[in-house]
N, C-alpha and C positions, 0 to 999 in steps of 0.2 A: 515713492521711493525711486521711482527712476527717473520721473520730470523734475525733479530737485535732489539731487541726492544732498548737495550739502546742508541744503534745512534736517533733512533727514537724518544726517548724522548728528546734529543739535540736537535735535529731540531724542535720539538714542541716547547721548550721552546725560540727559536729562534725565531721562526714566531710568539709567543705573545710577545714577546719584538719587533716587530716592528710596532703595532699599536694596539691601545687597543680594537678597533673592532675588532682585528684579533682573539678574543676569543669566537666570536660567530661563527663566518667564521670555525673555529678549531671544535668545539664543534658540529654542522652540520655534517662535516664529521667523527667525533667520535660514531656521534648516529646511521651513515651508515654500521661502522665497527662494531656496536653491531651485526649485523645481519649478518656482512659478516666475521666475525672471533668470534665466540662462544665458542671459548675456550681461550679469552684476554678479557671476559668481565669484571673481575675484576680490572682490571688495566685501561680498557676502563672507566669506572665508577670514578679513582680514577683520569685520567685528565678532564673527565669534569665536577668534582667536583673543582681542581684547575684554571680550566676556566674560570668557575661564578666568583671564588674568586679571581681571577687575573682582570676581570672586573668591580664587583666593589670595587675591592681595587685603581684602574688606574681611574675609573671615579669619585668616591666618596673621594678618599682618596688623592692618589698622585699627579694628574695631578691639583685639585684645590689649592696642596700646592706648588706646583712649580709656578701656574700660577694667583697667592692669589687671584681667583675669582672661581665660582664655575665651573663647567664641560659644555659650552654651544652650544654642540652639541648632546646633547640630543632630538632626533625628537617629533612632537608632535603626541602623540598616542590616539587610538580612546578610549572614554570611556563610549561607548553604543554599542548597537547589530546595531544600526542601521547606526551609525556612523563607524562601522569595513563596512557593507554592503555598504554604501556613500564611502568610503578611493577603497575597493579592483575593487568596478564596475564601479571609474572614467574610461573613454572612452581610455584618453591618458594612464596609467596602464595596461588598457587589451589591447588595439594595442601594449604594449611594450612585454608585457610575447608572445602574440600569434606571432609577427613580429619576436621576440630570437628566437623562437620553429621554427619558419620557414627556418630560417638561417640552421638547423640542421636539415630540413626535418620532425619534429616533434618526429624521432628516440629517444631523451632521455626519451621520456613517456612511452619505453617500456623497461627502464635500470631497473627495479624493486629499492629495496633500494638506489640505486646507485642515485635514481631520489631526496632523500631526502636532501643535499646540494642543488641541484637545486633548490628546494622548498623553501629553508631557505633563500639562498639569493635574491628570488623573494620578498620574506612578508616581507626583511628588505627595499626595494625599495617600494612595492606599499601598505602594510600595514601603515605606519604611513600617518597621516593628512597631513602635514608639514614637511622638513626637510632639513637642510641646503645643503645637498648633493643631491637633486634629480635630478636622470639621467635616461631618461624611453627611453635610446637605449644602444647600444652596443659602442656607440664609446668613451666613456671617458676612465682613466685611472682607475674609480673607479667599472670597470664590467668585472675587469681581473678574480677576482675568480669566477663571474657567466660563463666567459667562458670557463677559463679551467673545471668546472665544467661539463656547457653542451658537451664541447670536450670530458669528461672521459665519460659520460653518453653515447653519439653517442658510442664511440667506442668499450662500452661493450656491447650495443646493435645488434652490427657490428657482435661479437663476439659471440652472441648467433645465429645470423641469420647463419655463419659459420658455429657453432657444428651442427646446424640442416642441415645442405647441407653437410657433412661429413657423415653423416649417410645413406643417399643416396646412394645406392651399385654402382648404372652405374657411371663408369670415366668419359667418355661423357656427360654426363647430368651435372655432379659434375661440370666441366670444364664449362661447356656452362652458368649455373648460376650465376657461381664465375664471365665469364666477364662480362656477363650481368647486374649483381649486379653492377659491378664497372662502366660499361660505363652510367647505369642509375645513381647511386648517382654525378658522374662528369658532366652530362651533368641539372641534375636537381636542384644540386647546386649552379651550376652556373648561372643558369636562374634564378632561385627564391634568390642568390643574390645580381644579375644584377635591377632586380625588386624592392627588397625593398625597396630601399633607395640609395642615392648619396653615403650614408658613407660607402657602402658593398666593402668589399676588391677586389672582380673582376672588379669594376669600377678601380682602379686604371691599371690596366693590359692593359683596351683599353684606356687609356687617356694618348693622346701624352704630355701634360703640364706634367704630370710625370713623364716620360721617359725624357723629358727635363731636368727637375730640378734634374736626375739625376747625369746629365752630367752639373756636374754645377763649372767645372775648370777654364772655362772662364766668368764666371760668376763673380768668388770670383777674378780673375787679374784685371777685368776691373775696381772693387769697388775699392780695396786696392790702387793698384799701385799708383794715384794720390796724394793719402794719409801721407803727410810726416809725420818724426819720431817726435813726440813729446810728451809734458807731459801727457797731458789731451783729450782724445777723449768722446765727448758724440753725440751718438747715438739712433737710436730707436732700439727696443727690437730683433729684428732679426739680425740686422747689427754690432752691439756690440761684438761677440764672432770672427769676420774678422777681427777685430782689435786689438787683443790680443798681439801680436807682434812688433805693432806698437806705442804704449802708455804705460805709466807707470801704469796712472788713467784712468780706462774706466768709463765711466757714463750712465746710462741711462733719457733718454729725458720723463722727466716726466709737460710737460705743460708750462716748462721757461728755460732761461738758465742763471739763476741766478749766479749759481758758475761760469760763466764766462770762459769753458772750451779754448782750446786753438785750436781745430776743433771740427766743428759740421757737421756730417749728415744727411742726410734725403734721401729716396729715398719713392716719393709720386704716386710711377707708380697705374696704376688702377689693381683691379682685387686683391688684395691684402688680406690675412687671417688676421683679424681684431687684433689678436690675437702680431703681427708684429708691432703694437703700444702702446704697454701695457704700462698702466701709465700713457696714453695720448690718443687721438686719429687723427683723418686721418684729419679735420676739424682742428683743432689746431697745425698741424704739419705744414698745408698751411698757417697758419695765422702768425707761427713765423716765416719763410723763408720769407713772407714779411717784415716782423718786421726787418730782419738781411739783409734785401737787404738794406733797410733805415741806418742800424745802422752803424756808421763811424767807431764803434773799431772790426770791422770787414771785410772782402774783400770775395767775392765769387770765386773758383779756374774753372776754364771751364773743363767743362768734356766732352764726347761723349756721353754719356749715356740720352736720354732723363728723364726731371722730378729726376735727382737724382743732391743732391745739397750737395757742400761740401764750409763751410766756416771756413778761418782762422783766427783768432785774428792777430788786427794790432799790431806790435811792436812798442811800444814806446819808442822815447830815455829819458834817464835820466838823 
């Protein structure tokens, strides 16, 4: 930011052209660099003067005239003392901020400014009443700047525990800290994010089903292979991007199979990420496999694979 500012200002205007919240996101860490560069405060002032304005020029202006209705993710905000008190001390709110801060060993509380992004994009999560995006963990795709965030914050923190053991005259001591420091953050990380929760990234490490799915070559022979070349494949939401090769038309199984594709299918194993039926679900995907065991302009092809069903359209002559 300060040995380039004008690249700097390209990539700002970049990151608020990709989404109109990304002006508040910007503007957070603009208020961080008041304090940590003091001599760019003028120009620090003059983007997040173009921030405000880029926001509600996107929510107010643009985006209701592209989308000729008004802006309707606008959260609902408190407007009482007591209703900000009601929004910030819901239970599931404060297990989310104190369970993030655990992830991090609670280190970002002692990033000084650096902690102000963090802050900002906690109140956009647990300040409003209502809001169409609420996520009170760390696993969506919408808690990437809360983590890079806590990331930058740990690691200036990291960074001052450093200068302070640098200053330490003994080498040995200096040395003995420094591993110390690292084999405790490694092994206390680990634990507390083995503990929090299913969705903490060291559970995937011990979990064989993922090591599995990584090796997933014979996986994708067994699906396909069967599969002949034809016009129209329709599929459910996972199974779809393995047949790209093989169809012209790929579809997804949204509840019927009205267009009449020309294979269908299904793979209805257990254990399954809900997420793998989108459009439909796991209940309706069994109900149409019987529907198409019954239907005569179709034939089911045998597979090896248990619970996975592929059916062709009969040909008719003309």
């Amino acid at each position: 930011f300060k040995s380039n500012f004008k690249l700097s200002f390209i990539f700002y205007f970049i990151f608020l052209g990709f989404k109109e919240s990304n002006a508040i996101t910007i503007s957070m860490v603009l208020v961080w660099l008041w304090f940590y560069k003091k001599t760019l405060r003028k120009q620090i002032l003059s983007l997040l003067g173009v921030s405000l304005v880029w926001f509600l020029a996107t929510t107010k202006i643009i985006i209701p005239a592209i989308s000729h209705h008004k802006y309707i993710y606008t959260p609902e905000m408190p407007r009482t003392l007591s209703q900000v008190y009601q929004s910030l001390l819901m239970p599931k709110k404060v297990n989310f901020v104190i369970n993030s801060l655990k992830y991090y060993l609670y280190l970002p509380i002692l990033a000084g400014p650096a902690l102000i992004p963090v802050a900002g994009e906690y109140l956009i999560r647990v300040l409003p009443l209502k809001s169409k995006f609420e996520s009170f963990n760390l696993n969506m795709h919408y808690n990437v700047y809360l983590t890079t965030f806590l990331t930058l914050s740990t690691t200036l923190t990291l960074l001052k525990i450093q200068g302070l053991i640098k200053k330490i005259k003994s080498n040995s001591l200096k040395n003995y800290l420094i591993v110390s420091l690292a084999a405790f953050l490694i092994a206390a990380t680990a634990y507390t994010n083995r503990k929090t929760g299913p969705g903490a990234p060291i559970n995937l490490v011990i979990s064989p089903i993922f090591w599995q799915s990584l090796n997933n070559d014979q996986w994708v022979k067994d699906r396909t292979l069967p599969v002949p070349q034809t016009k129209t494949i329709m599929a459910q939401n996972n199974l779809l991007p393995y047949f790209v090769t093989k169809a012209k038309n790929l579809d997804l199984f949204k509840g019927n199979y009205d267009q009449k594709p020309d294979v269908i299918i299904f793979d209805i194993s257990a254990g399954q990420n809900a997420n793998n039926f989108y459009g439909s679900n796991q209940q309706v995907v069994k109900e149409t496999i019987s529907k198409l065991k019954d239907d005569p302009n179709y034939r089911p092809l045998k597979t090896q694979i248990p619970d996975y069903y592929i059916f062709t359209k009969v040909k008719t002559n003309k």
